[in-house]
C-alpha positions in Angstrom: 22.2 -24.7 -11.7 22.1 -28.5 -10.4 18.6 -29.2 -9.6 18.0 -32.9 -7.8 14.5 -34.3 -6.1 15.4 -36.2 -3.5 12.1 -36.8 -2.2 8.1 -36.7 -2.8 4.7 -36.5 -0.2 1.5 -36.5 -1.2 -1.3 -35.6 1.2 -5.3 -35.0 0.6 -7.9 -32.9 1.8 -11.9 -34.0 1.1 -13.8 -31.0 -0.4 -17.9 -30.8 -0.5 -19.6 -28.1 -3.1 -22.0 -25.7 -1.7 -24.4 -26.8 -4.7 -23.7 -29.2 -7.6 -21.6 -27.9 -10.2 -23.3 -29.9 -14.0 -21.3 -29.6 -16.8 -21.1 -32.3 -19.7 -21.9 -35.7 -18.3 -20.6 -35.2 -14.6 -21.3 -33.4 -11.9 -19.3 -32.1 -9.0 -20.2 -32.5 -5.4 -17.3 -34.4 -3.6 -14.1 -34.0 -4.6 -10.7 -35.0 -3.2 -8.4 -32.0 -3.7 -4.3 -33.0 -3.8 -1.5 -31.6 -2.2 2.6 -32.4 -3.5 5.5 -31.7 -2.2 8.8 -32.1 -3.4 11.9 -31.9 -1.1 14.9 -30.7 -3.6 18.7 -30.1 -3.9 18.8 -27.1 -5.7 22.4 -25.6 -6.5 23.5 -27.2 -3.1 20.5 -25.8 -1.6 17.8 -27.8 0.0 14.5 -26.5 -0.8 10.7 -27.7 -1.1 8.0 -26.9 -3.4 4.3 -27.8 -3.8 1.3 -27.6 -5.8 -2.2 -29.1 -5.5 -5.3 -29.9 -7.5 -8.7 -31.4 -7.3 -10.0 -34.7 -8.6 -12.3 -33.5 -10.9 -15.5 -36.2 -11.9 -15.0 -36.8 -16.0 -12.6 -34.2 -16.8 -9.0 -35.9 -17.5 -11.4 -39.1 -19.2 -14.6 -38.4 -20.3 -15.2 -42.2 -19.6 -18.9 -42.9 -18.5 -18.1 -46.6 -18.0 -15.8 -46.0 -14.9 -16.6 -45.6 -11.2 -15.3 -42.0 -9.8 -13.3 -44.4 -7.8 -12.1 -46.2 -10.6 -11.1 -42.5 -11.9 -9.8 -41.1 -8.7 -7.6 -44.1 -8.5 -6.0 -43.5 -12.2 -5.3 -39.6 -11.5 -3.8 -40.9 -8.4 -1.6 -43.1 -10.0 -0.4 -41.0 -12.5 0.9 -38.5 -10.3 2.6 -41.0 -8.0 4.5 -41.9 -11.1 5.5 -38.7 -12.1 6.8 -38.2 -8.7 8.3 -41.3 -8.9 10.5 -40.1 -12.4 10.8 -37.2 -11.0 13.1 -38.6 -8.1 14.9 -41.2 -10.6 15.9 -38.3 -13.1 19.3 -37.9 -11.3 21.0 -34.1 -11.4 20.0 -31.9 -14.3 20.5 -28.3 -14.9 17.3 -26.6 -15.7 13.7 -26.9 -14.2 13.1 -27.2 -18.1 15.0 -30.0 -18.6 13.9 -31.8 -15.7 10.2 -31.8 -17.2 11.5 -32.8 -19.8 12.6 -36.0 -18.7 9.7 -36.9 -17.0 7.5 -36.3 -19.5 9.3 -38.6 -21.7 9.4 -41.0 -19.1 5.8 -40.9 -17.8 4.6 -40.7 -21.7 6.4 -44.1 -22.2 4.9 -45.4 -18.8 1.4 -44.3 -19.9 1.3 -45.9 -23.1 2.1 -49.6 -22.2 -1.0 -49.2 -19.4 -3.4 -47.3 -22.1 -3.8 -44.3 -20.3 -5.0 -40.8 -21.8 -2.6 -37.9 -22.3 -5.0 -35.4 -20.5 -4.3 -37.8 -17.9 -1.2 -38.9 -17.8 0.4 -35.5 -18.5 -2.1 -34.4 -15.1 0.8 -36.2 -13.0 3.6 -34.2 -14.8 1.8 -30.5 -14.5 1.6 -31.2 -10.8 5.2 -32.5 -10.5 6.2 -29.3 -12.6 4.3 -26.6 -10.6 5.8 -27.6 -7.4 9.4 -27.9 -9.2 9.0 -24.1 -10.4 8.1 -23.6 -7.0 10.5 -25.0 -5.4 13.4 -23.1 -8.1 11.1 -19.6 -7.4 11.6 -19.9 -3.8 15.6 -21.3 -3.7 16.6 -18.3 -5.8 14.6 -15.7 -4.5 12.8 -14.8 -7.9 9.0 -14.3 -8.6 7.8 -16.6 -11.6 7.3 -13.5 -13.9 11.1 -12.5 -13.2 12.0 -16.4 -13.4 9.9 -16.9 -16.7 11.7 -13.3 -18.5 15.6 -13.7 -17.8 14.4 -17.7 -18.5 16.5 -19.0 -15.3 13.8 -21.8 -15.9 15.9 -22.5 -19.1 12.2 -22.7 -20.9 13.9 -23.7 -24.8 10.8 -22.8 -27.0 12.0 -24.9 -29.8 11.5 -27.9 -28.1 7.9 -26.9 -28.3 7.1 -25.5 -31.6 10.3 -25.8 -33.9 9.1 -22.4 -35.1 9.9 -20.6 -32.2 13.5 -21.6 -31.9 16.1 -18.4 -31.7 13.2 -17.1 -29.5 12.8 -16.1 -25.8 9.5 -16.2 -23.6 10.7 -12.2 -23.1 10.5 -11.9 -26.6 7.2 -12.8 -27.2 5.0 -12.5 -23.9 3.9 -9.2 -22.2 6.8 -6.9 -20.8 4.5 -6.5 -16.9 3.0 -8.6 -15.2 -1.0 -7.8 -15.1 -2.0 -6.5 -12.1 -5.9 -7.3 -12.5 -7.8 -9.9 -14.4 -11.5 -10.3 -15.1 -13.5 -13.0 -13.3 -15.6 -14.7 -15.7 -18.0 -16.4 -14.1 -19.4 -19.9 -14.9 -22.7 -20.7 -15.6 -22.8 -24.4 -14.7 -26.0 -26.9 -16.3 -28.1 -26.8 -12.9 -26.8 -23.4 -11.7 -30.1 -21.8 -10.8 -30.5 -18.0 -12.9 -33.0 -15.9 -10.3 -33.6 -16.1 -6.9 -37.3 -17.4 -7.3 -36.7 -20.7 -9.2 -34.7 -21.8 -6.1 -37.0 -24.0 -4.2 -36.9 -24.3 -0.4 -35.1 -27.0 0.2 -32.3 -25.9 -2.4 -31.9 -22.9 -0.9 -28.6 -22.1 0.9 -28.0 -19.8 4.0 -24.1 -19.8 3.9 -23.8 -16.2 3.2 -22.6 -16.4 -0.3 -24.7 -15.8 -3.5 -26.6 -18.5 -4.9 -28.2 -17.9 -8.0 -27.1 -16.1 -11.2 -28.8 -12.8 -10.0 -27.3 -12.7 -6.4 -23.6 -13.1 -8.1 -24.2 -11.0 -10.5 -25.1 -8.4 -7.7 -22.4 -9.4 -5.1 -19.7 -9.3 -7.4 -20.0 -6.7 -10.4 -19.8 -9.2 -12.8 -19.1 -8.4 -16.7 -17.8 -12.1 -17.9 -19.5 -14.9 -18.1 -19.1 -18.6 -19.4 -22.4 -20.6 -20.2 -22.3 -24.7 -20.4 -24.0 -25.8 -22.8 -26.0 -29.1 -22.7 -25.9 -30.2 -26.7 -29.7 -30.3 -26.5 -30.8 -27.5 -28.9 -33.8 -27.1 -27.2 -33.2 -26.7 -23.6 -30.2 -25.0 -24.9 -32.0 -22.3 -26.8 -34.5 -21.7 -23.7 -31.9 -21.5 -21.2 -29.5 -19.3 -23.2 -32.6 -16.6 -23.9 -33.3 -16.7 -19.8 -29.4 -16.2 -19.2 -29.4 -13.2 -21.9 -32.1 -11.6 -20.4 -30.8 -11.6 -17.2 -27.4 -10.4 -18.2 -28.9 -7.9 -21.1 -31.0 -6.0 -17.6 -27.2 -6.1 -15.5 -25.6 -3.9 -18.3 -22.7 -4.3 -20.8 -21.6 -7.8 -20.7 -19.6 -10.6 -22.5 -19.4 -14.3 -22.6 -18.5 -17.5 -23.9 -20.2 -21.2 -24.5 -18.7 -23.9 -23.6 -19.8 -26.4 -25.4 -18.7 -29.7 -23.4 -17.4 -31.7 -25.9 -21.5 -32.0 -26.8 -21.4 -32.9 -30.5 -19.5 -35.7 -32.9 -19.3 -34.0 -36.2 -18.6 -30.2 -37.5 -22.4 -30.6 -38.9 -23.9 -31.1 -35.6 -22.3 -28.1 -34.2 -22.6 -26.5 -37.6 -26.5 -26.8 -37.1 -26.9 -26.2 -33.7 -25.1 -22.7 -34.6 -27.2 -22.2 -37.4 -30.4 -22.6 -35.0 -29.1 -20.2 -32.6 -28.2 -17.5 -35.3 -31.7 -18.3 -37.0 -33.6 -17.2 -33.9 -33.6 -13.3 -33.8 -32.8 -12.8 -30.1 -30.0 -14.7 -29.5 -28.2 -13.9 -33.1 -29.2 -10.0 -31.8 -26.7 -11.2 -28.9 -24.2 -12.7 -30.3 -22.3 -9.5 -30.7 -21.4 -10.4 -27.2 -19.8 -13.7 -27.6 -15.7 -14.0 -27.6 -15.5 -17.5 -28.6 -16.9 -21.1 -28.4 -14.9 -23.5 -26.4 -14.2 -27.1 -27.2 -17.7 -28.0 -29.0 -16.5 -31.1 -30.3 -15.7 -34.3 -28.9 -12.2 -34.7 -27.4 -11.7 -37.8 -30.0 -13.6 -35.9 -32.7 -12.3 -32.7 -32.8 -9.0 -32.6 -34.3 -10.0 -36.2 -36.1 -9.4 -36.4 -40.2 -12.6 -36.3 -41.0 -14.0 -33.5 -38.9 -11.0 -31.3 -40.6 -11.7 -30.3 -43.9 -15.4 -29.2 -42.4 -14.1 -27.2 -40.5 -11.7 -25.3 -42.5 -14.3 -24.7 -45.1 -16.5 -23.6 -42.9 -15.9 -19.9 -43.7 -18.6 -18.2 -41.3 -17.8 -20.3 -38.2 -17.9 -18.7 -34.7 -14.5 -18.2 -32.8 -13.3 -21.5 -31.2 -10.5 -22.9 -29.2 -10.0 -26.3 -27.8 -9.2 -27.3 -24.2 -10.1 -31.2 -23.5 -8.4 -31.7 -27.0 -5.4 -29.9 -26.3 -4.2 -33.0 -24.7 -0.7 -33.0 -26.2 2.4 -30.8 -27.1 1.5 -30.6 -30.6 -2.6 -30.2 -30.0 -2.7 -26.4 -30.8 -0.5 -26.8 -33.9 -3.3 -29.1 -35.7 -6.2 -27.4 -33.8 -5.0 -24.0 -35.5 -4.3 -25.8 -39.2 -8.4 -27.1 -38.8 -9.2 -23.8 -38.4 -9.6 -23.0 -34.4 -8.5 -20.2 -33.2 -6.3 -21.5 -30.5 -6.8 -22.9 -27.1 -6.7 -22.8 -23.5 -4.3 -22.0 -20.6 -5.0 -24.4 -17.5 -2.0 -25.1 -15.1 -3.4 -28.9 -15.2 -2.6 -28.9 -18.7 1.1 -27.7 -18.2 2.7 -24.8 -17.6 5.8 -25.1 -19.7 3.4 -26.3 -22.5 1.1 -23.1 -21.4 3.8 -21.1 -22.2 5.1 -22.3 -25.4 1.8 -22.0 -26.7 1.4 -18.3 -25.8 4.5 -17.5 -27.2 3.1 -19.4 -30.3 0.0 -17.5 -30.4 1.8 -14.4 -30.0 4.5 -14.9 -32.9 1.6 -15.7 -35.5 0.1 -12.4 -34.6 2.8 -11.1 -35.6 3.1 -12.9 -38.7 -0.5 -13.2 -40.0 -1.9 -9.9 -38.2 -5.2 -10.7 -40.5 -6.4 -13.9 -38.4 -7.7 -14.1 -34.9 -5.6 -16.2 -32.6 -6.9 -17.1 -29.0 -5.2 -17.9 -25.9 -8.0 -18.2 -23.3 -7.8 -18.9 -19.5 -10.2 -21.4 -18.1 -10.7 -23.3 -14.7 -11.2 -26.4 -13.4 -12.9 -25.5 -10.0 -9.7 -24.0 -8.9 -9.1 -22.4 -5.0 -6.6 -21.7 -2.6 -4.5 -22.0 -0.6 -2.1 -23.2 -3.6 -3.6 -23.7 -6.7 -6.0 -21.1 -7.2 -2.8 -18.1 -6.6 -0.4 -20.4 -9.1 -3.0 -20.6 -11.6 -3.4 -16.6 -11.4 0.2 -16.0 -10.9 0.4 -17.4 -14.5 -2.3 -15.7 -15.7 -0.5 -12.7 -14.6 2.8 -13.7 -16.8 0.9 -14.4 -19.9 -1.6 -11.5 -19.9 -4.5 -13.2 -19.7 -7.3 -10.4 -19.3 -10.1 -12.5 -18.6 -10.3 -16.0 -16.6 -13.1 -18.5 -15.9 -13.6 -18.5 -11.9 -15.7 -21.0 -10.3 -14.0 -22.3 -7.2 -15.7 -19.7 -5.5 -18.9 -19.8 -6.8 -18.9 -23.6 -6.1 -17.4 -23.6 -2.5 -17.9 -22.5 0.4 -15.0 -19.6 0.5 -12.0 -21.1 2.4 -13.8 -22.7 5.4 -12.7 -26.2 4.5 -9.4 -25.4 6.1 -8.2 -24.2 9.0 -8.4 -20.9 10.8 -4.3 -21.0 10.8 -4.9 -21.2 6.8 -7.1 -18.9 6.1 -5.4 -16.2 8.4 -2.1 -16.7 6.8 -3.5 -16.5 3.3 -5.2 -13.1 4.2 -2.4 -12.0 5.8 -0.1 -12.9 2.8 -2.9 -12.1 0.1 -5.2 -9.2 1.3 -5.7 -8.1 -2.3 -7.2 -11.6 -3.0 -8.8 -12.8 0.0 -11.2 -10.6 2.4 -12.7 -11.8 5.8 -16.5 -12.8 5.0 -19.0 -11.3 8.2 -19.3 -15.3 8.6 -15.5 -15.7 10.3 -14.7 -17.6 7.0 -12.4 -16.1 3.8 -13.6 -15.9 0.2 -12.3 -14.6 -3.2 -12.4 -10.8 -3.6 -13.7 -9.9 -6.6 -14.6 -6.2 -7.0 -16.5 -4.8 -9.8 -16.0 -7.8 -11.6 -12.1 -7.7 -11.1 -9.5 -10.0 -9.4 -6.4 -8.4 -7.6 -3.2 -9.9 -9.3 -0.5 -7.9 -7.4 0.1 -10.3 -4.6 0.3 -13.7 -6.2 2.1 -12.3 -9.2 5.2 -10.9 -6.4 5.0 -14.6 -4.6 7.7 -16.7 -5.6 5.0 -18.4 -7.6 1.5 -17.4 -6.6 1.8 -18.7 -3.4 3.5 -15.9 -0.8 3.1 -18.2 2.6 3.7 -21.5 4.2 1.3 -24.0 4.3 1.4 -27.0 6.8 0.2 -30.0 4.9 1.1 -32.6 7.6 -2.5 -31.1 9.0 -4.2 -32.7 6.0 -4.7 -36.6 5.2 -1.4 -38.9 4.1 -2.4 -40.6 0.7 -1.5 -43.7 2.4 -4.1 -43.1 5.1 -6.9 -41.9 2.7 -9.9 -43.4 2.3 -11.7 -42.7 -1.0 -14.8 -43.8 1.0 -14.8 -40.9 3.2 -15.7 -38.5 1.0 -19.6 -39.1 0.8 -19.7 -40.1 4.6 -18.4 -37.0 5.5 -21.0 -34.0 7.0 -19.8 -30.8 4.7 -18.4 -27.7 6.6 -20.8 -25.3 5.4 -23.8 -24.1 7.0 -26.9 -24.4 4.6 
């Protein structure tokens, strides 16, 4: 099936957090959040397709040197250069192959100007959600349908030699889930009861503030807690957290542990110190895994390996910052990890390669834990948030970080045309909040997955993006001059 992009817009909407999200060296208050659309010749067909993200502080480059502007500015570049490729890659035949050619292409482009994989590879998962897409919506096939009878032309092999004389069908989940679990963040300044939050912190936007209220509003079960890397404050906060979730009922959760330490034996002993206090190791029965503890640089390094893989007692891990290239969960699972995580910034061909990867060493070494975990990355609607779930759907992810609605303001950054047509399209996902605005249902802890996962990928509705800001006429400057649309 000829598949030719003939054209590329990019367009920008400023978003303001309700309250700071902390995690690692950044935190999140103003954020530019991207929109791309692709105009494409599809077997004769003209058809568009988008996909959108937000400029997250210190996640693609954990750089501390470097303005946010400095930052925004790279992330920007990269994805006007996979665009770019994308429109100079003349007529292929598979939405497959079509990645593939720009991910060559902006991997060779990246390299002469020193940037990051994380990065540069940011550009090409963008570029490749709104091609799927666009292919979903010209054939009239929902990405679970497109992903199983692999109309994508997805060639495994390509991935992980392993795999080859395999399907996705043959390895993924026969259905698409129908729910998922929330599991909701616990960010570094996120404030645990209603009491500690002082007057001038508090918020009256109708949503829940502090750990407590969300735990009430929501039903919440799963939970991921940031860690600092300061075994103190770490320790203290973790007991408060436990104590709180321990009075709410059965619970589980996960640390993240920010890329905090350099070596195995820093980690190693901040472990030790939480098993050696009788409380927390008491509650560790509760944790499903560690993510990324280790520097992005440090942890797949040579010398951090051999530590690791004698390190016979070691907590569950995966790796998310350091799964950075094709080949990341590969070495990540010969150190000893015990695999990594799924984010649709990272890719989503690459996402499912290394699911199917995951799923084929089950198979074949039934005695060792392997992990495929979903995370976030501040994720909401109206586009990225419902692709995102639409491929948690596909590769049975039962539990997902959520955050975008803890951290924003519902859907009241955009329009009243927006948010109608998204509840309209999406009732299982989104419910009309007694404030006018819509927010993220999430019901005993649960997140609907029916709608998104029937969409032609995640996204059932069309959105107007000539009604947000041209990257031409953005101004990066805008963001902190601009008065947020909440009410607090």
């Amino acid at each position: 099936m000829p598949i030719t992009v003939l054209s590329s817009e990019l367009y920008l909407q400023n978003l303001h957090t309700r309250m700071p999200f902390r995690y690692g060296i950044a935190e999140m208050r103003d954020i530019p959040h991207i929109f791309v659309r692709l105009e494409c010749e599809i077997n004769g067909q003209m058809q568009s397709g988008i996909a959108a993200d937000s400029l997250i502080p210190k996640w693609f480059t954990k750089d501390p040197e470097t303005s946010y502007q400095e930052d925004v500015n790279d992330m920007l570049a990269v994805i006007q250069a996979a665009c770019q490729f994308a429109i100079e890659t003349r007529r292929v035949s598979t939405v497959f192959a079509l990645w593939q050619a720009i991910y060559i292409q902006q991997r060779e482009w990246a390299a002469e100007r020193g940037y990051q994989p994380l990065l540069w590879n940011f550009g090409v998962s963008l570029v490749e959600r709104a091609l799927i897409d666009a292919f979903c919506r010209a054939t009239g096939m929902n990405f679970f349908s497109a992903l199983h009878k692999n109309t994508l032309g997805i060639r495994l092999d390509e991935i992980h030699t392993v795999l080859a004389g395999y399907q996705p069908a043959d390895l993924l989940p026969a259905h698409s889930l129908k729910i998922t679990t929330a599991r909701h963040t616990i960010g570094l300044s996120d404030p645990l009861t209603e009491e500690e939050i002082k007057d001038r912190d508090r918020l009256n936007d109708g949503l829940p503030q502090s750990l407590q209220a969300n735990l009430k509003a929501y039903g919440l079960t799963h939970f991921k807690i940031k860690l600092s890397g300061v075994v103190s404050i770490d320790i203290y906060r973790l007991k408060r957290i436990l104590n709180i979730l321990n009075q709410n009922g059965r619970f589980y959760f996960t640390l993240d542990g920010n890329e905090q330490f350099q070596r195995v034996d820093e980690f190693k002993a901040f472990w030790g110190g939480l098993q050696g206090d009788g409380y927390l190791a008491s509650n560790l029965r509760h944790l499903l895994y560690v993510e990324q503890p280790l520097h992005r640089e440090a942890a797949l390094c040579t010398q951090n390996q051999e530590p690791l893989r004698w390190w016979i007692d070691r907590p569950p891990m995966v790796i998310d910052e350091s799964d950075s290239e094709l080949d990341s969960l590969k070495i990540a699972l010969d150190c000893g990890y015990s695999g990594t995580s799924h984010k649709n910034c990272k890719g989503i061909f690459k996402g499912i390669a290394n699911a199917c990867l995951l799923e084929h060493l089950r198979r074949t070494d039934p005695h060792r834990e392997y992990l495929l975990s979903g995370e976030d990355l501040a994720n909401i609607g109206p586009v990225a948030l419902l692709q995102d779930l639409a491929v948690t759907a596909a590769l049975g992810i039962k539990h997902v970080e959520r955050n975008g609605q803890h951290y924003f303001h519902g859907m009241s950054m955009f329009s009243s045309e927006i948010q109608s047509c998204l509840l309209q399209q999406h009732p299982d996902l989104y419910q009309r909040h007694e404030r006018g605005f819509i927010n993220l249902k999430i019901i005993k802890g649960k997140i609907s997955l029916k709608s998104v996962s029937k969409a032609p990928f995640g996204l059932d509705a069309d959105i107007d993006l000539e009604s947000f800001t041209p990257l031409d006429e953005w101004n990066f400057a805008a963001l902190s001059e601009e008065t947020p649309y909440y009410n607090s």
